[in-house]
Every structure is written in structure tokens, then in C-alpha cells.
C-alpha positions as CSV (number, residue, x, y, z in Angstrom):
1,X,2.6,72.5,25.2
2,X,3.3,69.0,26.6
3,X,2.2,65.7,25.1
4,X,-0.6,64.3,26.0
5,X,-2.8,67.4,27.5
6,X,-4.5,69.3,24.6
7,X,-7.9,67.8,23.9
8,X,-7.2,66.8,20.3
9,X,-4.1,64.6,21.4
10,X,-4.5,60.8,20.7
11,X,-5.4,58.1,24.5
12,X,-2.2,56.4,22.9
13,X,-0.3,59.8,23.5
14,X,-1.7,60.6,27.0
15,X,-1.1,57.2,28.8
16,X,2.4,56.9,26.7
17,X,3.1,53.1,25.9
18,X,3.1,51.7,29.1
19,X,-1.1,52.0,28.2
20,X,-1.2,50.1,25.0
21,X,-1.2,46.3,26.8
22,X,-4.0,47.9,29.1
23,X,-5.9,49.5,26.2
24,X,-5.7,45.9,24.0
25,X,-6.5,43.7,26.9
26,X,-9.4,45.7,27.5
27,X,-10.7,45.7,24.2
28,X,-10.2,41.6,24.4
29,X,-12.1,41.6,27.5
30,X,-15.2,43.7,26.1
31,X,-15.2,42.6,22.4
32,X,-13.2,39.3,22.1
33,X,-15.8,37.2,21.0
34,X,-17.2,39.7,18.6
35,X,-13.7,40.1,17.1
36,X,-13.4,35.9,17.2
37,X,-16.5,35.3,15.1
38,X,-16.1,38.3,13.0
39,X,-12.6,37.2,11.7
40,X,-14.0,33.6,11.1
41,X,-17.0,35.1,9.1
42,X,-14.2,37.6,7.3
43,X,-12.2,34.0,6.3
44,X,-15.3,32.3,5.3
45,X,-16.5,35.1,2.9
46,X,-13.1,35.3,1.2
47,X,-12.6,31.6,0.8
48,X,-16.1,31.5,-1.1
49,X,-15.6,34.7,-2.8
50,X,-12.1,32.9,-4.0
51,X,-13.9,29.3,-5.0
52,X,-15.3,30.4,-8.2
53,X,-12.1,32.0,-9.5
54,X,-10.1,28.7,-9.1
55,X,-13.1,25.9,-10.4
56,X,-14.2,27.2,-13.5
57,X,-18.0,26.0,-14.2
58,X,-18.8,23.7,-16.6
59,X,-20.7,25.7,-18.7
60,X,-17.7,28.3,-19.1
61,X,-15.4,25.4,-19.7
62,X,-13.4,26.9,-23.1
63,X,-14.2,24.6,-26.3
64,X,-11.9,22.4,-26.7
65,X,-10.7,21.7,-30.2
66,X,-12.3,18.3,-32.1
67,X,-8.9,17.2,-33.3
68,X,-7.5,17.1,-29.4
69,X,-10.4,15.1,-28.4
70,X,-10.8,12.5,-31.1
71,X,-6.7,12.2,-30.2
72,X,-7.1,11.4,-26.4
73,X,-9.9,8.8,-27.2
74,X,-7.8,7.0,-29.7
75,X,-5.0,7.3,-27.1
76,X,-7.6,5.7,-24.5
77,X,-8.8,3.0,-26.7
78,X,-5.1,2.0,-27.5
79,X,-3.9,2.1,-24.0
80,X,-7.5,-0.1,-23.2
81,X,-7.3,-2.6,-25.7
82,X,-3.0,-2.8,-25.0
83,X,-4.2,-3.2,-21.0
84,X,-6.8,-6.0,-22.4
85,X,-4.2,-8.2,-24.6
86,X,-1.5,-8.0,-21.4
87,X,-4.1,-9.6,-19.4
88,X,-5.2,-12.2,-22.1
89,X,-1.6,-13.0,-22.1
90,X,-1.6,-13.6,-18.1
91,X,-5.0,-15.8,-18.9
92,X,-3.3,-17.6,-21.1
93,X,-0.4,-18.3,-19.2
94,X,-2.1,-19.7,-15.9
95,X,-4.8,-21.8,-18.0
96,X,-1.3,-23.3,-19.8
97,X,0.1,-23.4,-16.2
98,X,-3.2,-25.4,-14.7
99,X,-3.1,-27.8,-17.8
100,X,0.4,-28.8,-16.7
101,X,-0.3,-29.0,-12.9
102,X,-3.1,-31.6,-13.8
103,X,-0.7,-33.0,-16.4
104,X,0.9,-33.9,-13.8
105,X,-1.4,-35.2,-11.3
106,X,-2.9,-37.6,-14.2
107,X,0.5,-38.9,-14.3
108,X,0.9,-39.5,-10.9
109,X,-2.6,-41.5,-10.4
110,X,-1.7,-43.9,-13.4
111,X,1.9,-44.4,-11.8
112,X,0.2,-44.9,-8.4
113,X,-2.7,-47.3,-10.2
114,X,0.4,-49.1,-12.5
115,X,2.5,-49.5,-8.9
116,X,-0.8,-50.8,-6.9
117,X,-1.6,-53.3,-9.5
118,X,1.7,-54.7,-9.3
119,X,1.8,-55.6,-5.7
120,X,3.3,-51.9,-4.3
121,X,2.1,-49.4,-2.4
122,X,2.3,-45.7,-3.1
123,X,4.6,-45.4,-0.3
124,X,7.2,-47.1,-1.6
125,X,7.2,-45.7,-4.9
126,X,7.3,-42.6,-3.5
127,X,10.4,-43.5,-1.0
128,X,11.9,-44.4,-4.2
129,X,11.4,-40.8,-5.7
130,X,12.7,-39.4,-2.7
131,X,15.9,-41.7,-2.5
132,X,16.2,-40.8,-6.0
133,X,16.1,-37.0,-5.6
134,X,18.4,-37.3,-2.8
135,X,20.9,-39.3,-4.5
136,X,20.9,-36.6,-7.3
137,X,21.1,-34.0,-4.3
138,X,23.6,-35.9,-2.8
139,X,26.0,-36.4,-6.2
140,X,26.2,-33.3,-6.6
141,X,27.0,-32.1,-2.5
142,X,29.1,-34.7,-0.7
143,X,27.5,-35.0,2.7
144,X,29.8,-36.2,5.3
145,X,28.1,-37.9,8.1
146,X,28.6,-37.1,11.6
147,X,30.0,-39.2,14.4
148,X,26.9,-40.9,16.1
149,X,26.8,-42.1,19.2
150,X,24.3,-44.6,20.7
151,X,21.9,-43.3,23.0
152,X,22.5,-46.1,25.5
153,X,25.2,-48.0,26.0
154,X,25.3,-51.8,25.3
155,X,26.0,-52.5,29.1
156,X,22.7,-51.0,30.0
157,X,20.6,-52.9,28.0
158,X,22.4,-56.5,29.2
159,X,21.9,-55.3,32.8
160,X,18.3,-54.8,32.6
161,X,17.7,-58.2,31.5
């Protein structure tokens, strides 16, 4: 008996292989969008059939033991109160910080009142300040100065006269 010709012999066995792409595109064709949403359905079953087995409820949480619990509150009211004095500290630090800055500024006011009461303007004193940070600037870095050169030459300025 050959392959293919009894009535109890698979379609796959008839056509031979060279059916199968025929067979599945078919099949496509007629049920593809069946087979499309089935499959998605299938997925969306298993994903919420696998939920509950990954998130435990919490009424089936297991007890958990009162020694571990008072432990990791301690813990958290030691890390909260350590978290509390760091930033105190920081407070602290910027209020002394701001008391200096207007230190500072108070100082500068009287010098500025001291200098206008004596005839001087603010200016001045703080040319001064500058020529004085410079000179320490410049003690310290020797500068040397370049060769300058006169923008105009002392001929033109006799000629336009």
C-alpha cells in the first residue's frame, strides 16, 4: 500500500510536505483572528491566575515576631532623630554663617560713616582696599609690565593744532 491513499492516512501524509505551508496559511486565512485574540485571552488568564501567587494578601501576611518589630522602629527612630541632629548642625552652621556676613556689612557701614565724616568718600576708601589687596597680590607674584606704546604718536597731535 502507498502513502497517502488508504482512508485512515493523515492530509499531512497525502499532500506530503510540500502541503503543510498551504495547510497553515489557510488556517491563518480562515481563523487568524480567532487564534490572535484567543492567545491574548490565554496570556491574560495566566498572568492573573499567576498575580496572587507572587503578592501575598495582607491578611495572609505571616506574623511577624514582636521582638523584630520593636527592633526596626528603634532602628527607625535612631536613624530619624541621627537624620534630625545632622540637619540642626547644617542650621546651625548657616545661622553662624549669616551672623558673620552681617558682621561684616555692620563693619563696613561704620567704616563708610567714620570715612564720610572725615571728608572721604566711599570710593576712595575702597580704591584704597583694592590698592591694598593688590599690593599683597602683587608681593607675592612679581608682575612685569608690558611694553606700551602710545596710541597716537606725538606728531599727530602737534599737527592737528
Amino acid at each position: 500500500m502507498v502513502a497517502g491513499e488508504g482512508p485512515g492516512e493523515p492530509v499531512l501524509e497525502q499532500g506530503g510536505i510540500q502541503a503543510l505551508p498551504q495547510l497553515v496559511c489557510s488556517l491563518l486565512a480562515s481563523y487568524g483572528w480567532f487564534l490572535l485574540f484567543g492567545c491574548a485571552a490565554l496570556y491574560l488568564l495566566l498572568q492573573k491566575m499567576g498575580a496572587p501567587r507572587r503578592i501575598r494578601p495582607s491578611g495572609t501576611a505571616p506574623p511577624l515576631e514582636p521582638d523584630v518589630v520593636v527592633r526596626q522602629q528603634e532602628a527607625l527612630a535612631a536613624a530619624r532623630i541621627r537624620m534630625q541632629e545632622e540637619l540642626n548642625a547644617q542650621a546651625e552652621k548657616y545661622k553662624e554663617k549669616q551672623r558673620q556676613l552681617e558682621e561684616e556689612k555692620r563693619r563696613q557701614k561704620i567704616a563708610m560713616w567714620e570715612s564720610m565724616q572725615e571728608g572721604k568718600s566711599y570710593k576712595e576708601k575702597r580704591n584704597q582696599q583694592e590698592v591694598e589687596s593688590d599690593a599683597s597680590v602683587s608681593s607675592t607674584i612679581p608682575k612685569s609690565k608690558p611694553n606700551k606704546k602710545p596710541l597716537r604718536g606725538a606728531d599727530s597731535c602737534d599737527s592737528r593744532a
